[in-house]
DRENVO-48611 format. One record per atom (N, C-alpha, C): x, y, z. Coordinates in steps of 0.1 Angstrom, whole numbers, plus 5000, padded with zeros to 4 digits. Example, Ala and Ser with C-alpha at 12.3 -4.5 7.8 and 13.67 -1.06 7.14 Angstrom:
2
513249435078
512349555078
513249675078
512849785071
513749895071
512950005079
//
This chain:
268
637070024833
638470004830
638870074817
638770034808
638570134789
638370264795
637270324805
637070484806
638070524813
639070464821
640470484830
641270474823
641670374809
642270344799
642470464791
641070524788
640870604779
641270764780
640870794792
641670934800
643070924805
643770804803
645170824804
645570834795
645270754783
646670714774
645670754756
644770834760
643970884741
644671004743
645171044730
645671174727
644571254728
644771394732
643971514737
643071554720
643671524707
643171534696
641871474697
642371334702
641371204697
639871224706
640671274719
639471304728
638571404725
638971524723
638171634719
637271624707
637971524696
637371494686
635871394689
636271314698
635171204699
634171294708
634371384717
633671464721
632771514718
633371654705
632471694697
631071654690
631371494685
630771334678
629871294689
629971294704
629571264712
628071394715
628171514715
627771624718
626971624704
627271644693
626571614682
625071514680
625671374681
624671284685
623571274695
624671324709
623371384714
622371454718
622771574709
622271684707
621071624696
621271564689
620571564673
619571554671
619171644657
617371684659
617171684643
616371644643
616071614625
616271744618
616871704608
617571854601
616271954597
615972054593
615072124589
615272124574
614172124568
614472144550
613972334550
615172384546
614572494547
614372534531
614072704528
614272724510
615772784512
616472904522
616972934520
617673014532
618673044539
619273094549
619073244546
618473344557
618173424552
619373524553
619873614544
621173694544
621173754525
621673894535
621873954517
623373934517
624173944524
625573974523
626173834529
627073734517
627373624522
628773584520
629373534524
630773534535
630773334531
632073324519
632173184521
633773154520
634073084534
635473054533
635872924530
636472874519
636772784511
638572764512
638972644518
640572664524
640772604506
640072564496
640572544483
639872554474
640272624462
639572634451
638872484448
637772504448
636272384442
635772384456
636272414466
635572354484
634172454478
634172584474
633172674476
632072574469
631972514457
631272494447
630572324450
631772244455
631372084464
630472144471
630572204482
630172224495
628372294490
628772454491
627272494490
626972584477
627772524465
627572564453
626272604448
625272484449
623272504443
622772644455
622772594470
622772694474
622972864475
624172844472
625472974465
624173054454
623972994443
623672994436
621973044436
621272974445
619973034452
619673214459
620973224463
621073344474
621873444462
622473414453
622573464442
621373504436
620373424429
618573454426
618273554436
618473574446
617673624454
618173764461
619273804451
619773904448
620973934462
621373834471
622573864478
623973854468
624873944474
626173974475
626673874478
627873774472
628273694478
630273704472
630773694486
632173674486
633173584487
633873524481
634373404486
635873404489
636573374501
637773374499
638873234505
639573224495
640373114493
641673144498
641572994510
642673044519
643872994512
644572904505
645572824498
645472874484
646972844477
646872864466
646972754456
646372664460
646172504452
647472414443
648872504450
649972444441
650272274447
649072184455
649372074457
648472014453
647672104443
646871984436
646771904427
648071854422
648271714414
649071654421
648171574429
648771414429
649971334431
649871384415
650771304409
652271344410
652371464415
653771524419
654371494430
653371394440
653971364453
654871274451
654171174437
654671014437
655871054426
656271134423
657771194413
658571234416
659871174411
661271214419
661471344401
661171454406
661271594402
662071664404
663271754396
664071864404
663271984409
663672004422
662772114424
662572244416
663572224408
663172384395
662072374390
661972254384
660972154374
659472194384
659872144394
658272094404
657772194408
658872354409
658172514416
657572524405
657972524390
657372574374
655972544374
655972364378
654672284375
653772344386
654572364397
653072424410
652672574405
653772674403
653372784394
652072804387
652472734378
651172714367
650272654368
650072514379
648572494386
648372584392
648872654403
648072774410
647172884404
648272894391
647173004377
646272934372
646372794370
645472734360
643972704374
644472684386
643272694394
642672804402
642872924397
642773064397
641973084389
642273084373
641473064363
640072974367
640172894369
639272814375
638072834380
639072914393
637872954396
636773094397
637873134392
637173264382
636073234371
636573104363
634873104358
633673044367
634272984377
633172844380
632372964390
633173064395
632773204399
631073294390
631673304385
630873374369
629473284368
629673134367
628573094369
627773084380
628273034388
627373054406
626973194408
627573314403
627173434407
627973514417
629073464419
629873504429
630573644423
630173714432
630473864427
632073904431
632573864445
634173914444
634973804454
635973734447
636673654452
638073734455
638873674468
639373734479
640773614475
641773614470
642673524470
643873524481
643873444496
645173494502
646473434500
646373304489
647273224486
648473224497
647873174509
649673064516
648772944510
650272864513
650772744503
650072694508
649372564499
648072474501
648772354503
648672314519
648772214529
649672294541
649772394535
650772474549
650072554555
648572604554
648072694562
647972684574
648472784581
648072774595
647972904606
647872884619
647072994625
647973074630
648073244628
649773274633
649273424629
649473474638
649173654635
648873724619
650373704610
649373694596
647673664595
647173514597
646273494590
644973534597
645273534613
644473614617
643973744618
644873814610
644973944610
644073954598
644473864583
643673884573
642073834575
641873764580
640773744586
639973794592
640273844602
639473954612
639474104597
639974154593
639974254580
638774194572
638574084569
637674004556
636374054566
636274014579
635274034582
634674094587
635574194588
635474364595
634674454578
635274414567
635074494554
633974414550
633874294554
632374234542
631074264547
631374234565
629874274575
628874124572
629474014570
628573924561
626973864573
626373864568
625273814576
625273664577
625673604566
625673484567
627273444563
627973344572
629373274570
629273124567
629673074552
630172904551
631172904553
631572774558
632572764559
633172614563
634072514562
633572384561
633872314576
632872234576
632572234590
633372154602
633372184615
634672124623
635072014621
634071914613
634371734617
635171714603
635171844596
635771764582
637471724582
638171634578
638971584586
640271614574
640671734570
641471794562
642271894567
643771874566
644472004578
643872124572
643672194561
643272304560
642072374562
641372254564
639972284566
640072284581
640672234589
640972254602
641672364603
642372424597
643572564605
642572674598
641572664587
640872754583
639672794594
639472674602
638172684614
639072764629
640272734627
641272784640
640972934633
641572974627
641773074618
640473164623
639273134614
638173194617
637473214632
638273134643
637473174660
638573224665
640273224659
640673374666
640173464661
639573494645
639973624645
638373684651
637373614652
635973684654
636373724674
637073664676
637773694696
638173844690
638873894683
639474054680
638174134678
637374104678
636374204676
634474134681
633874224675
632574214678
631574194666
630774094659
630674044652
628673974652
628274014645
626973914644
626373814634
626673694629
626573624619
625973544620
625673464609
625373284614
626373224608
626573094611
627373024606
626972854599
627472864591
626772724581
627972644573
628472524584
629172454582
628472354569
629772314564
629172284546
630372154551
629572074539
630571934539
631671864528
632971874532
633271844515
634071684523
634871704528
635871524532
634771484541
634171504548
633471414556
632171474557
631071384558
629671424560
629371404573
628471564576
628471624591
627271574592
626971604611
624971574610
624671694611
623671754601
622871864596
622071874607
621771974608
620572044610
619772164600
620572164595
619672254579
619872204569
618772164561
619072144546
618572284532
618772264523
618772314514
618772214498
617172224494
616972174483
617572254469
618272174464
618672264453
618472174439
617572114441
617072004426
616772174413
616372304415
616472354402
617872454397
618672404410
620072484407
621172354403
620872264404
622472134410
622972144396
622172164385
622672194368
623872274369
623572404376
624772534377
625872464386
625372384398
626272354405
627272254397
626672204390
627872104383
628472164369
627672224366
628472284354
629472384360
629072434372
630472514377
631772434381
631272324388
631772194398
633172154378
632572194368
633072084357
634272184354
634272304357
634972404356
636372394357
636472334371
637772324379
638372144372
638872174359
639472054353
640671954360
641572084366
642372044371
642871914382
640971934388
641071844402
640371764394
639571774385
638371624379
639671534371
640771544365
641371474367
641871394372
641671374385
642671274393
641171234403
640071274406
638871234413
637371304407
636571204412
635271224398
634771244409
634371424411
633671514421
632671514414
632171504401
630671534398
629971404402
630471314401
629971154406
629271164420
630671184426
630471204442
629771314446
629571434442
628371544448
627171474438
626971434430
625871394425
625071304437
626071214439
625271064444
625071174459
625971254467
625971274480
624671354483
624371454472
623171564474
622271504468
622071374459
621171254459
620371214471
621771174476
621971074491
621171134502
621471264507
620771384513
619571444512
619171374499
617271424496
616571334503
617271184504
616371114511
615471144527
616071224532
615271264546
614271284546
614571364536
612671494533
611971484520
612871404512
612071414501
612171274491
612471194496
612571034496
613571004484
614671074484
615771074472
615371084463
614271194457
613871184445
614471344440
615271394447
615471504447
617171524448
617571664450
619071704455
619071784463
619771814473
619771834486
621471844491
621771984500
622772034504
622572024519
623671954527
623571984539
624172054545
623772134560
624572214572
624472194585
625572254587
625172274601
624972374606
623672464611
623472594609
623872614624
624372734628
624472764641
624672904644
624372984656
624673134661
626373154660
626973204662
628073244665
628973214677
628173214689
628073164703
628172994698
627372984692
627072834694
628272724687
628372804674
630072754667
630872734676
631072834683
632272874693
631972794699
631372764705
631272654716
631572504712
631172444699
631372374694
633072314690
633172454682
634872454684
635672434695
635272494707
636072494723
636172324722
635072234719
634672114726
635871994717
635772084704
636971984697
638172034699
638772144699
639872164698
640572264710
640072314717
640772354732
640872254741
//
C-alpha cells in the first residue's frame, strides 16, 4: 500500500533522489584509500568561493606536489554571502554596495587561498550566487572550459549535496559534456552533505595547507566555523582505514559514463 502511496503522490524530485540513495547503498563497496588520482591536468568546479578548498583542498594540494596543472572555476559570485543581509530591512542601494564589495572581498580570497594550494589559474564566471542555473549561456561557458583545459581529472561537488548551486552546477556540467566528446574521470567531493565514497585520499601531511588556505576566506569564517567542521569531518573519514588517527578526504570516483548515469537516476 506505501509503494502504491508512494508512486502516486512523492514528487518526481523526492523519488529520483531516493533512488539515486537507493542505487548507491546498493551498489556500496568499501571506499579504496588511494595516494592520489592519477592526472596532470585538473579541472575543479566549485559553484563558490571556499567549495574548492572544504571539499578537495589537502588533495588539491597533493596533485599540486606532484607537479599537475590545476584549474579552478567558480560558478557564482558570492554576493550572498552574509547572512546577515537576509535578516535586514536594507535599501537596495545600500545592499547592491554591500554585495559589491563582498564579491571583491571573496575574489581576493580566493586568490590567495589559491596561491597557497597551488592553484595555477582560476576561471571566474560570476552569475549571481543562488541564481545559477542551466540555460544556453552556462552551458556554452562550460562546454569552452572543457574543450580549452582537456582536464584529465574533474571535481566537482557531488549529486547528493543538497545546495541549489551545487545542483544547477551538476545540470550544468552533463549538458555541456552531451555537446561534445570528452574523456575524464570524475570525483565528486563533499561540502553540505557527506556522500558514500568510494575513494579516499589521505592528506594528514597537507590538511596544514588546507586549513591555512580554508582561514583565508574570512568572509564566510565569520558567520560558520569551517575549520572546526573540515577538521572533525576529514578526522571523521580517517576512521575507515586508518582508525581516526589520521585526515582523510572523501569521493566519489567515477568514469564519465558512470556519472552520467548516476545523474540520469536523480534528476531525469
Amino acid at each position: 500500500m506505501l509503494r502504491v502511496l508512494y508512486k502516486a503522490f512523492a514528487p518526481r524530485r523526492i523519488k529520483n533522489y531516493l533512488s539515486l540513495h537507493k542505487l548507491l547503498i546498493e551498489n556500496y563497496i568499501s571506499p579504496r584509500l588511494g595516494h592520489l588520482p592519477e592526472g596532470k591536468k585538473i579541472l575543479v568546479l566549485a559553484p563558490h568561493t571556499d567549495d574548492e578548498v572544504i571539499g578537495c583542498g589537502g588533495t588539491l594540494y597533493k596533485h599540486f606536489l606532484a607537479g599537475a596543472e590545476i584549474t579552478v572555476v567558480y560558478m557564482t559570485d558570492g554576493r550572498k554571502g552574509d547572512p546577515l543581509l537576509f535578516n535586514q530591512k536594507i535599501p537596495a542601494k545600500e545592499k547592491n554596495k554591500i554585495e559589491r564589495e563582498l564579491i571583491k572581498q571573496r575574489r581576493e580570497e580566493a586568490y590567495r587561498a589559491a596561491r597557497i594550494i597551488g592553484i595555477r589559474h582560476l576561471i571566474f564566471l560570476d552569475h549571481p550566487d543562488t541564481e545559477l542555473r542551466l540555460n544556453k549561456e552556462t552551458i556554452f561557458e562550460m562546454f569552452n572550459i572543457l574543450r580549452n583545459t582537456k582536464p584529465d581529472l574533474v571535481y566537482l561537488p557531488f549529486l547528493t549535496d543538497r545546495h541549489q548551486d551545487h545542483i544547477e552546477t551538476n545540470k550544468i556540467f552533463i549538458a555541456a559534456i552531451k555537446k561534445g566528446t570528452f574523456n575524464f574521470k570524475c570525483l565528486g567531493y563533499e561540502v553540505w552533505n557527506p556522500l558514500y565514497p568510494n575513494y579516499m585520499v589521505e592528506i594528514k601531511d597537507t590538511i596544514n595547507i588546507k586549513i591555512k588556505a580554508l582561514r583565508e576566506y574570512k568572509s564566510q569564517l565569520m558567520h560558520n566555523n569551517y575549520v572546526k567542521a573540515i577538521l572533525g569531518l576529514n578526522r571523521y573519514r580517517s576512521i575507515f582505514h586508518l582508525g581516526g588517527n589520521s585526515y582523510v578526504e572523501a569521493f566519489f570516483f567515477a568514469t564519465l559514463e558512470q556519472y552520467s548515469y548516476l545523474y540520469k537516476i536523480s534528476y531525469e
